[in-house]
Backbone bond lengths (Angstrom), bond angles and torsions (degrees), N, CA, C in turn:
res aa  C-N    CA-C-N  psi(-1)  N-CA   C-N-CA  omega(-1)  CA-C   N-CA-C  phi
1 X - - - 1.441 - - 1.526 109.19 -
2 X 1.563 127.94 126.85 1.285 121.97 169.20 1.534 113.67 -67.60
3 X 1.049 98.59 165.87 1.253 111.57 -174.50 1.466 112.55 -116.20
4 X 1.257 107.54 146.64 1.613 111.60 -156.48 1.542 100.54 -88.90
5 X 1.739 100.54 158.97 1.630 106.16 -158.51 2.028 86.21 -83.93
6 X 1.358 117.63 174.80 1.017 131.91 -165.88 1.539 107.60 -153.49
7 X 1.456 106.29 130.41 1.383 111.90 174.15 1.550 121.49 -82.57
8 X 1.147 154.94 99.30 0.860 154.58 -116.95 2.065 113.02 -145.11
9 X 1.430 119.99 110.20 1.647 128.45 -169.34 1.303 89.78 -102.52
10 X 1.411 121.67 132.41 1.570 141.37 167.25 1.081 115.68 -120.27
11 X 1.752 115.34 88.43 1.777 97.20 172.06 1.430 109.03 -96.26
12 X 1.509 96.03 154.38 1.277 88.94 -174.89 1.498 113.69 100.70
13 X 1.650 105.09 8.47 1.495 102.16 -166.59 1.311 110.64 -93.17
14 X 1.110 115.58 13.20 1.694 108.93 -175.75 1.448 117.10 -101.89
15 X 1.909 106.21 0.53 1.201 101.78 170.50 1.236 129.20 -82.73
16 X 1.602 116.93 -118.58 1.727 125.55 -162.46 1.645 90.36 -108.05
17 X 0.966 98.51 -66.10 1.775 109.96 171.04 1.410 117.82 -56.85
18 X 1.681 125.76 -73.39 0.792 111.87 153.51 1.691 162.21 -5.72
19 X 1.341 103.38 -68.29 1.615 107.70 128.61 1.036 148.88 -35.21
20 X 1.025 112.76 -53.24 1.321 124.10 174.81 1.667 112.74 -76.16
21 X 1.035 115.01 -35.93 1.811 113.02 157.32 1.504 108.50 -57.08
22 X 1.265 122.16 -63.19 1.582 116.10 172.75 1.122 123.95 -38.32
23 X 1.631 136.73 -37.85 1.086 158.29 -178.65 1.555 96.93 -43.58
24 X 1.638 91.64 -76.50 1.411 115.57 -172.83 1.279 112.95 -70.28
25 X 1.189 159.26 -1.19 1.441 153.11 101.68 1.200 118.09 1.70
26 X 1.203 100.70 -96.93 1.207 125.81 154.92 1.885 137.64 6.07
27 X 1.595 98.36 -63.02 1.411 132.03 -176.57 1.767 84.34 -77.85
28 X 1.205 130.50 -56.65 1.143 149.29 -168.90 1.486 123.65 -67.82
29 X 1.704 103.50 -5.18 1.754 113.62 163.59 1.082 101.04 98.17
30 X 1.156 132.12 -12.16 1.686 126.87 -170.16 1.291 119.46 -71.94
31 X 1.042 125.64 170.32 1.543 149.72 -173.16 1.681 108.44 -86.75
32 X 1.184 151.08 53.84 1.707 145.35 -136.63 1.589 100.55 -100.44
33 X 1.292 126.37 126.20 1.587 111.43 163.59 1.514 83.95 -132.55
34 X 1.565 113.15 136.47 1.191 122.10 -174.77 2.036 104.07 -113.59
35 X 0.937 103.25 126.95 1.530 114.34 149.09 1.412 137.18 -86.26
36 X 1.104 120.87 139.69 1.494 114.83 167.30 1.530 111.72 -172.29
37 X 1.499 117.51 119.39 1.779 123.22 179.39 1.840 116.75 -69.74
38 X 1.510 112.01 -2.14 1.401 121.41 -154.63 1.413 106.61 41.84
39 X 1.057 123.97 65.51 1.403 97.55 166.35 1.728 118.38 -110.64
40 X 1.393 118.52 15.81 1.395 135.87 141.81 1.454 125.85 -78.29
41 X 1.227 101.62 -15.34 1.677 102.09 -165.12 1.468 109.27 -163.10
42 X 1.422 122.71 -139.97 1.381 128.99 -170.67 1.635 97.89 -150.24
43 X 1.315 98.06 158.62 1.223 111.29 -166.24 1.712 105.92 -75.80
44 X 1.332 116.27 128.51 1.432 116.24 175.85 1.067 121.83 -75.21
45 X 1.510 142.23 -169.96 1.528 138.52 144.98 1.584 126.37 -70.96
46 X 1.279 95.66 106.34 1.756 112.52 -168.10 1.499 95.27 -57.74
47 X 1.554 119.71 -176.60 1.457 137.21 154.66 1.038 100.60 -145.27
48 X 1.376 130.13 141.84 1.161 150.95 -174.83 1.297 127.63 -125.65
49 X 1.406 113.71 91.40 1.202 110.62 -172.37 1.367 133.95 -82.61
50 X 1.491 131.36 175.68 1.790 109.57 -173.93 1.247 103.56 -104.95
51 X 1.041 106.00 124.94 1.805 133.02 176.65 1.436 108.86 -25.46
52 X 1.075 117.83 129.84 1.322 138.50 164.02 1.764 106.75 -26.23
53 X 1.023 133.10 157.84 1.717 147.44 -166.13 1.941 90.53 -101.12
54 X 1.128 95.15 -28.39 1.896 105.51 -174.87 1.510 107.77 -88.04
55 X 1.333 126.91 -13.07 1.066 121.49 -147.44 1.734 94.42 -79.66
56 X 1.371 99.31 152.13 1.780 112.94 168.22 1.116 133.88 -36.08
57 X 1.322 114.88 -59.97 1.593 134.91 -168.37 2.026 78.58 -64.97
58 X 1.025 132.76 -70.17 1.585 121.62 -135.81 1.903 95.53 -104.41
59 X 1.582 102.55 37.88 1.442 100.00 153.82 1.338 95.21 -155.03
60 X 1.632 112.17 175.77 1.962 115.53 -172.68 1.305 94.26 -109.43
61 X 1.379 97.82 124.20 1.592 123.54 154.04 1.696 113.52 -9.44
62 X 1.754 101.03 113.74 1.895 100.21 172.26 1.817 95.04 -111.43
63 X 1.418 95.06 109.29 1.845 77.26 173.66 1.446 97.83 -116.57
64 X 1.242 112.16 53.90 2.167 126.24 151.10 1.128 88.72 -67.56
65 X 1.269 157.08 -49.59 1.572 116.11 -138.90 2.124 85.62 -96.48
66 X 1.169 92.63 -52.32 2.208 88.60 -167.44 1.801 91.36 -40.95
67 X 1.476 135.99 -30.59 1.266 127.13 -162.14 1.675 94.21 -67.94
68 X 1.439 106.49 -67.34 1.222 132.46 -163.51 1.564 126.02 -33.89
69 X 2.061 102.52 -65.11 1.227 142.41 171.38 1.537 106.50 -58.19
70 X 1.913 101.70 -68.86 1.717 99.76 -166.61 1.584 99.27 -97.14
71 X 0.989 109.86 25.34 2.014 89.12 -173.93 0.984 90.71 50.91
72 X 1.199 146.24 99.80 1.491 137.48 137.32 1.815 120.41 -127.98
73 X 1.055 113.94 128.56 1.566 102.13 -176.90 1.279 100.86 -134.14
74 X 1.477 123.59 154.16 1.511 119.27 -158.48 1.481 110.06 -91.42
75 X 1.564 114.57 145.61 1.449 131.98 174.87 1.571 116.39 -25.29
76 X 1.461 96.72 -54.21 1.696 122.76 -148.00 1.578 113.59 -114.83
77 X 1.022 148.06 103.61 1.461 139.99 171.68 1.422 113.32 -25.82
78 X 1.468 138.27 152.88 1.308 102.58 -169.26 1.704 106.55 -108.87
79 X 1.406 113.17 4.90 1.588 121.84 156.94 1.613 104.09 -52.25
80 X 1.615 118.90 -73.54 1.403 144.29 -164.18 1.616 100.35 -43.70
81 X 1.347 112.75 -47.94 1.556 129.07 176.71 1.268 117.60 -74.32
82 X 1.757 130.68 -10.14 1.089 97.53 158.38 1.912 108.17 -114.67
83 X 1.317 98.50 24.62 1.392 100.25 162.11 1.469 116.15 -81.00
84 X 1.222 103.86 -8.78 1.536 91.57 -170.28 1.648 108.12 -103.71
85 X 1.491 114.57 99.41 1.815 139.84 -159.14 2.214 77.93 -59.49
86 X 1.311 127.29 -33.29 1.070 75.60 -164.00 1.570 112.01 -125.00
87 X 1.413 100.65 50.45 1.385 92.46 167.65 1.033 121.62 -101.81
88 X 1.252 139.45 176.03 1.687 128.56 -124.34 1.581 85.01 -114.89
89 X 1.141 129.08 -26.93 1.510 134.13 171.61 1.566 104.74 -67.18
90 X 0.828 132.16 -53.98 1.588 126.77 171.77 1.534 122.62 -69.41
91 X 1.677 107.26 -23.49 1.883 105.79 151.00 0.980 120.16 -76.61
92 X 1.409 128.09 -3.25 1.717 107.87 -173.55 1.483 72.86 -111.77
93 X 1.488 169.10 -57.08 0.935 145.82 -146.11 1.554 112.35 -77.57
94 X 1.500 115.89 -18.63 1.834 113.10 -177.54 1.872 94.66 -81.68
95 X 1.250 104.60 -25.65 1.608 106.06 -177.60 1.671 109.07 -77.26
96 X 0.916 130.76 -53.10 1.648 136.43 158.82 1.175 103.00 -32.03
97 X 1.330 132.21 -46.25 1.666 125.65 -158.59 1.806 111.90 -112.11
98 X 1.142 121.78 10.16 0.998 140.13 -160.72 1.538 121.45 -113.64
């Protein structure tokens, strides 16, 4: 049986250990977003890999299954929602694209 992919938060990932858990994530199919403030150390040399073909940002939102599964249908029209400059969902998305 495969095993399902997993989204996966690493703080602390920019260290010795750290890293090396990301690594292995990673190798391991997972989903990895690592954090780290250095405040033990200094920032190393990142690698940056190119985003998954699946990834979020570079496909449009299917929310059939939350409808489907949870009954769920959204609060806000989603015109009305991005009129509104200050909801915190439309600042982190003008900041992402910006």
């Amino acid at each position: 049986m495969k095993r399902a992919r997993k989204r996966v938060l690493v703080t602390g990932g920019a260290g010795f250990l750290g890293s090396h858990l990301c690594d292995r994530l990673v190798q391991r199919g997972d989903d990895v977003l690592c954090v780290d403030n250095f405040y033990t150390g200094t920032a190393p040399e990142s690698r940056h890999e190119k985003l998954p073909s699946d990834d979020p940002t570079q496909r449009s939102p299917d929310i059939s299954q939350a409808r489907d599964l949870l009954r769920w249908e959204p609060q806000v029209a989603l015109q009305k929602g991005l009129l509104r400059p200050d909801a915190p969902e439309v600042r982190r998305f003008r900041q992402r694209v910006a």
